[in-house]
C-alpha positions in Angstrom: 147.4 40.3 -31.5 145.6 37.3 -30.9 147.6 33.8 -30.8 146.2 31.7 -33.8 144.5 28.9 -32.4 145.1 26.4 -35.1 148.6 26.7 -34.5 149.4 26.8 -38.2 152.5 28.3 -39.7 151.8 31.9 -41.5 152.0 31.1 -45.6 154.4 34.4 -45.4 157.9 34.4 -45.6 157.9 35.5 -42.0 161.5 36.5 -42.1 161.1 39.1 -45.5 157.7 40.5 -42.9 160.0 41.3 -40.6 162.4 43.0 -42.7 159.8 45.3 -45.1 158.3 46.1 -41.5 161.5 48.1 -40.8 162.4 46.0 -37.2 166.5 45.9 -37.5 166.4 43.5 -34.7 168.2 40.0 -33.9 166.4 37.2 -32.3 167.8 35.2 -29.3 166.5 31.9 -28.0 168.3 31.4 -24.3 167.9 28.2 -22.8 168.3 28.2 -18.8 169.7 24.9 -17.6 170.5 25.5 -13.6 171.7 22.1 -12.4 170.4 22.5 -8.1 167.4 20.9 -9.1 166.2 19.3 -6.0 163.3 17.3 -7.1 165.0 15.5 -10.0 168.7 16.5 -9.7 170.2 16.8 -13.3 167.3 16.8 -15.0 168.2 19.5 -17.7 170.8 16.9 -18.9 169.1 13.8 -18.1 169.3 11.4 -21.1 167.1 10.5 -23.2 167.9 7.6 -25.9 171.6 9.5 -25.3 170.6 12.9 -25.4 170.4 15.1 -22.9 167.0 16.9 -22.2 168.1 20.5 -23.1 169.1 19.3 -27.0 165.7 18.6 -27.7 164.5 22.1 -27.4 167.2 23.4 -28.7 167.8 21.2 -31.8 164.1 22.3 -32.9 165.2 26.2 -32.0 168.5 25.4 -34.3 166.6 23.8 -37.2 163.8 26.6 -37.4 166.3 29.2 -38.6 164.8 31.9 -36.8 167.4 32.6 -34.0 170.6 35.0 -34.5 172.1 32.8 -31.6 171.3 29.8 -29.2 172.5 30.3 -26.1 172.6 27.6 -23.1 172.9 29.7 -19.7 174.0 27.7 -16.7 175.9 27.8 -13.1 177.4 24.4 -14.4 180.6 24.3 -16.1 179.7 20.2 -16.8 176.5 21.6 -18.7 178.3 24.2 -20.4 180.9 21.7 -21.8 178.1 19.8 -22.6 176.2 22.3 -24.6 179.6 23.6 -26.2 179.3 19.9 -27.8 176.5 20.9 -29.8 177.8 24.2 -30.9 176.2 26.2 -28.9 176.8 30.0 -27.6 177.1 29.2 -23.9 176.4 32.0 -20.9 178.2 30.7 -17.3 175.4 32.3 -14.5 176.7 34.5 -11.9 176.3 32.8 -8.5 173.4 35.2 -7.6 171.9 34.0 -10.9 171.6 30.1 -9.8 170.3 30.3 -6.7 167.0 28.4 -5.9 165.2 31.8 -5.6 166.9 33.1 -8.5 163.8 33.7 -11.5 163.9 33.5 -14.9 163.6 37.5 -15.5 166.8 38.0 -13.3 168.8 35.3 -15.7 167.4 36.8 -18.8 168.4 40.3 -17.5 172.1 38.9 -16.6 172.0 37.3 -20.4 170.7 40.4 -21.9 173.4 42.8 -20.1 176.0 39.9 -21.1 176.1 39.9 -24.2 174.8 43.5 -24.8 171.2 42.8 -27.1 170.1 45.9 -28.3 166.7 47.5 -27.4 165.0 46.2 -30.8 166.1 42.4 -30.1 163.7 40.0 -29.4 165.0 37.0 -26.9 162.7 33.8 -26.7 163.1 32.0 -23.5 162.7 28.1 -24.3 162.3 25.7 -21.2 164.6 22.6 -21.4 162.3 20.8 -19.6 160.0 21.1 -22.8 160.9 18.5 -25.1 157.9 19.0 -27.5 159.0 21.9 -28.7 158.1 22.2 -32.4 159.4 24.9 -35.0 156.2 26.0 -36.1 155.6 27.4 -32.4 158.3 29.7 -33.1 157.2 30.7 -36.5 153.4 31.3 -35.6 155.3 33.7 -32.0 157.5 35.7 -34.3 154.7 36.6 -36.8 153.3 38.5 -34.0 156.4 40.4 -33.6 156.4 44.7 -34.2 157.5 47.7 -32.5 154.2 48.2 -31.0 154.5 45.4 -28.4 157.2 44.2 -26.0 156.4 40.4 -25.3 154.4 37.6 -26.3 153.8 34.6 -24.0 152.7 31.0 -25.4 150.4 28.9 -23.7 148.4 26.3 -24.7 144.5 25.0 -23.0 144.8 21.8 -20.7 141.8 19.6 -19.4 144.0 18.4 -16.3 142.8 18.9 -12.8 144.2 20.6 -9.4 144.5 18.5 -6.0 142.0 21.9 -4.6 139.5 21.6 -7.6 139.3 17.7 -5.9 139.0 18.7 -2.6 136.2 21.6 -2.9 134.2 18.8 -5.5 134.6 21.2 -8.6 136.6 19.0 -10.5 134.8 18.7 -14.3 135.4 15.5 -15.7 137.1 15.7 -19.1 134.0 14.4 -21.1 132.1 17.3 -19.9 
């Protein structure tokens, strides 16, 4: 399946698709918030106009009534409590799970064995450090969702340039 490049919203009830298409699955949205960030320490629940950065993804995940459950996963009891604020499931790392080598698979894998998903659930992992999130993102991802495939990964086209597209004088400008 092909990502649809307008980024619209199907006109389905996606929810009633998924059902007639016989998938007896839940969907999961886990939010990893490790707090040994040592570029911008904190920065998962670094405040913006009061709220911490993580809320903002996961207040759009909440409000587009896709997920089964929200869960925050973090080696921080302080951003645990946190997230327990907002009524979130919460998931406290192991402490081979927060290292600065740790990656995302291995935390999805310790979420996934947590709290037991079973083989048809779907989990969508939503960066904190994405504050643009927007419901209609997870709409448009879970209309692409069957038995016949095991992932889908988002991206979206950028015009920035790369320090070594500089340096070797292949830089494009962006009017080109």
């Amino acid at each position: 399946a092909k990502w649809n490049q307008t980024n619209e919203v199907p006109e389905f009830n996606w929810l009633c698709e998924l059902i007639t298409k016989g998938l007896n699955m839940n969907i999961y949205a886990v939010i990893p918030i490790r707090s040994g960030s040592k570029r911008f320490p904190n920065k998962n629940i670094y405040e913006i106009s009061g709220i911490p950065l993580f809320q903002f993804s996961a207040d759009v995940a909440k409000r587009s009534d896709i997920f089964s459950q929200i869960i925050i996963s973090s080696d921080s009891a302080e951003y645990l409590k946190l997230a327990n604020t907002f009524n979130y499931t919460t998931h406290h790392r192991s402490s081979g799970g927060a290292c600065d080598t740790t990656t995302t698979e291995e935390v999805i894998t310790e979420v996934i064995k947590y709290f037991n998903f079973n083989k048809e659930d779907w989990v969508f992992i939503i960066q904190a450090t994405n504050p643009f999130q927007q419901i209609k993102y997870f709409k448009n991802a879970t209309s692409y969702i069957t038995n016949e495939i095991s992932s889908i990964v988002t991206y979206r086209k950028f015009k920035r340039f790369f320090l070594d597209d500089l340096i070797n004088g292949e830089r494009k400008r962006t009017q080109d």
